[in-house]
Phi, psi and omega in degrees: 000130162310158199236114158209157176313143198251088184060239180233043169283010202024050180231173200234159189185159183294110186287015165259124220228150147255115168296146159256026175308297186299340217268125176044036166264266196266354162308155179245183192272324168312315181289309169325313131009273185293335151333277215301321182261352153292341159270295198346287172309306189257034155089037168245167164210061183214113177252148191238088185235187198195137189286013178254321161350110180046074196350071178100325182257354186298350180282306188266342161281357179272291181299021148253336190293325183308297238291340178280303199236077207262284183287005181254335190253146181277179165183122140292124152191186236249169143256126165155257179276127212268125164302143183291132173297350194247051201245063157286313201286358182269338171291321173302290208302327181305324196258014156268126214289141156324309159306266165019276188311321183267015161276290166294058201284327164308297158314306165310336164278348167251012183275320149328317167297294170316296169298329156283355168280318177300342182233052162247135173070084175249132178343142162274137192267149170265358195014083146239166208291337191281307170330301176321285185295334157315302178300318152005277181298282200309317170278017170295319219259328197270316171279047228317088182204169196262350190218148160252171174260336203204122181226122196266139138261119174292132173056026161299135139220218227261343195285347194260027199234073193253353214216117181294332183272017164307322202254304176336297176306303156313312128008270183285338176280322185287336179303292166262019177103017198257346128251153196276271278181153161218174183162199210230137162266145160189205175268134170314319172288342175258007165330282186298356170258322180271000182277332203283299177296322231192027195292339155314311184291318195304007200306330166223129189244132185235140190205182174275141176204128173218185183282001151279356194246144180292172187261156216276153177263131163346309201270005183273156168327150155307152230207164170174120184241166197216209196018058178283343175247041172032173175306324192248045163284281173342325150320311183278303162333306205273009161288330181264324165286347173274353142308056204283313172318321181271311192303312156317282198287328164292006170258319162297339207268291176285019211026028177263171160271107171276349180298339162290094190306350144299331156330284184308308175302335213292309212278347177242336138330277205299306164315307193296318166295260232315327232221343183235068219262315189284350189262155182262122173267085155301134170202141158320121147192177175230008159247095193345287152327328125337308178290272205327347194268326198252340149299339167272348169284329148282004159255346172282121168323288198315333198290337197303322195283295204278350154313298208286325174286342177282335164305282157354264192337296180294006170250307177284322164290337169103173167280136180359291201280016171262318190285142186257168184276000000 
């Protein structure tokens, strides 16, 4: 597994990172658990959460998990988006036995329901400095450790950076140690306003980047991206095989089967590590076989040539769903 320096924390990390979004989401903390140590076991050690994360609780399962591997992992989590304030019914559906639920498919949907209504539209944070350092302490308290390596404001954009003693604060936590690096998470389109408005905050930007997107300049902030195989990946599949001429040849072109949509992740996961050589490149999943699959893709050499050409093709041809027969 690759390595890199993690902003300017002077620690070293995997540039293959695990999101935790999922985490004590559709999961109970035991299997989550066992997430967490199935990426471990397969050599990453750089974790990415947030106190809005598994409706609240992925801050604190990550932090029984620190308590095993404190000194070998890295960890990111956020300012920013406030965990829902309303979760008794998610908390029901969790203390409910899984038979139980599959028994009941009208409840489990409607337990569902309930849990997406609670993290929809969520408060807008004020990023003030009193705020901050609140949220701060909690997830200090929640991940149980005395330092984050690395602290995002979340989904800031640039109208939302008014109050100076924000970057004092920040500032004054990296001084003293209670965070190694701070920067910004946020949506990809709101990137170019905040290096322009607000370039003191920018020391790291983490945003969405896939093999639709152009590459990035060398001279940009340390970077970590997440959505490599984007929202319309299944869309972008059944576009290329019902393309069977682009489909053939872009496949003759990367020596791959692209009709096999474990191909394709293979091949837009590895672009991403490939076309961002200096960035930690993040992904999400609940399925063990998955971590494990996409920890062997980062680290396979070979994928590199044909990763770099399936970019190459798509930069020059446009996207899949764009291309006509």
């Amino acid at each position: 597994m690759q390595t890199t320096p993690l902003a300017d924390t002077n620690r070293q990390t995997t540039r293959l990172g695990f999101g935790c979004g999922s985490l004590m989401g559709a999961t109970n903390r035991r299997d989550s658990l066992k997430l967490l140590e199935t990426a471990y076991d397969a050599g990453i050690r750089h974790f990415d959460v947030a106190p809005m994360y598994g409706y609240g609780e992925a801050e604190s399962c990550l932090g029984e998990f620190l308590q095993h591997h404190r000194g070998q992992i890295t960890v990111t989590t956020k300012y920013g988006i406030a965990p829902p304030k309303n979760s008794p019914i998610i908390k029901l559906g969790r203390s409910i036995a899984r038979p139980i639920l599959k028994q009941l498919p009208g409840l489990k949907q409607s337990l569902a329901q309930a849990a997406n209504a609670a993290t929809r539209n969520p408060e807008r944070p004020s990023f003030t400095a009193a705020q901050a350092k609140a949220s701060l302490y909690r997830s200090l308290l929640a991940l149980r450790t005395d330092h984050i390596d690395l602290w995002l404001l979340h989904e800031a954009t640039a109208a939302d950076l008014q109050d100076a003693s924000l970057l004092h604060l920040l500032e004054a936590e990296v001084k003293k140690g209670t965070i190694g690096a701070f920067g910004i998470g946020s949506s990809a389109n709101n990137i170019p306003a905040l290096l322009a408005t607000s370039p003191p905050y920018c020391r790291t930007l983490q945003y969405e980047w896939s093999i639709l997107d152009s590459p990035i300049s060398d001279a940009a902030p340390f970077r970590i991206h997440h959505g490599a195989l984007t929202k319309n990946f299944h869309a972008i599949h059944k576009s290329i095989i019902n393309n069977k001429p682009l489909c053939q040849r872009w496949s003759a072109s990367t020596n791959t089967d692209l009709t096999h949509a474990g191909v394709l992740a293979q091949l837009m996961l590895k672009a991403s590590l490939v076309i961002n050589p200096a960035s930690i490149i993040l992904f999400s999943s609940k399925n063990p076989v998955h971590i494990q699959a996409n920890a062997h893709t980062a680290a396979d050499s070979i994928l590199e040539r044909s990763a770099r050409q399936l970019y190459n093709l798509i930069q020059s041809e446009g996207d899949p769903l764009l291309i006509t027969i």
